[in-house]
C-alpha positions in Angstrom: 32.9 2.6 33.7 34.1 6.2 33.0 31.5 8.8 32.6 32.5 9.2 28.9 31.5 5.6 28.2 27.9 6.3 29.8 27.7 9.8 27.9 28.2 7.3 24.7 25.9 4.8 25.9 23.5 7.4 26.5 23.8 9.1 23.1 23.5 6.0 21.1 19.9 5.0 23.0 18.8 8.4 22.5 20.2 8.6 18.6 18.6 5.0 17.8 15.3 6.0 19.5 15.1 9.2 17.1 16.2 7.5 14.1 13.6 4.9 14.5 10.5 7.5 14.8 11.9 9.0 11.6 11.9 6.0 9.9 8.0 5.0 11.0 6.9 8.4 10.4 8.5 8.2 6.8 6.7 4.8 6.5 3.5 6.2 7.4 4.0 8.8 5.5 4.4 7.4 2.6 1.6 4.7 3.2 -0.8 7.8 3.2 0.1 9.0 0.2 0.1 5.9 -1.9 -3.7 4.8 -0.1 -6.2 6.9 -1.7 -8.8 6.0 0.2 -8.0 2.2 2.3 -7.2 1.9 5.4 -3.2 1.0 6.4 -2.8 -2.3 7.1 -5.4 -3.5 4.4 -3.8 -5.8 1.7 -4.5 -4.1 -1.9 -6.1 -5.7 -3.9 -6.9 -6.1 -7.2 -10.5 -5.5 -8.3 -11.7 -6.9 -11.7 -12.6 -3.7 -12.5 -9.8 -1.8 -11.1 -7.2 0.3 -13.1 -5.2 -2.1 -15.5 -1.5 -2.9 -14.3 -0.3 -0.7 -16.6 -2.0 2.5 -14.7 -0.7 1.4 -12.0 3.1 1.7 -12.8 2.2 5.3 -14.2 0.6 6.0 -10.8 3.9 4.3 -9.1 6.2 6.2 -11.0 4.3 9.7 -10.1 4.3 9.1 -6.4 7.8 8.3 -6.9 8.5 11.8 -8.6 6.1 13.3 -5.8 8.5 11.7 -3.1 11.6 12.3 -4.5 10.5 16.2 -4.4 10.2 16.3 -1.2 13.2 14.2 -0.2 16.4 16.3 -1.0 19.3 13.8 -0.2 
């Protein structure tokens, strides 16, 4: 192998590895703002007296707004 192949090899670990915490700390991120109050990893669920479905799409489509604030593609 010529050292540029390693360099390339060595680039790609590194890029994957960087890309992959950004993706999880998105994730996370995003789990935190949507939870109001569960814990991650808790299944929602829905409560008889919980906020009717359509509430919920409102408060879907805010967080989505919220998001897409602070995500400038």
């Amino acid at each position: 192998m010529n050292a540029n192949r390693i360099i390339d090899m060595i680039v790609r670990q590194v890029m994957r590895r960087l890309v992959n915490k950004g993706v999880n700390k998105g994730f996370d991120m995003a789990d935190r703002m949507g939870g109001k109050g569960q814990q991650s990893g808790e299944p929602k669920r829905a409560n008889n007296n919980g906020p009717r479905p359509s509430q919920n799409l409102k408060q879907a489509q805010r967080m989505t707004r919220q998001m897409r604030r602070f995500m400038k593609f």
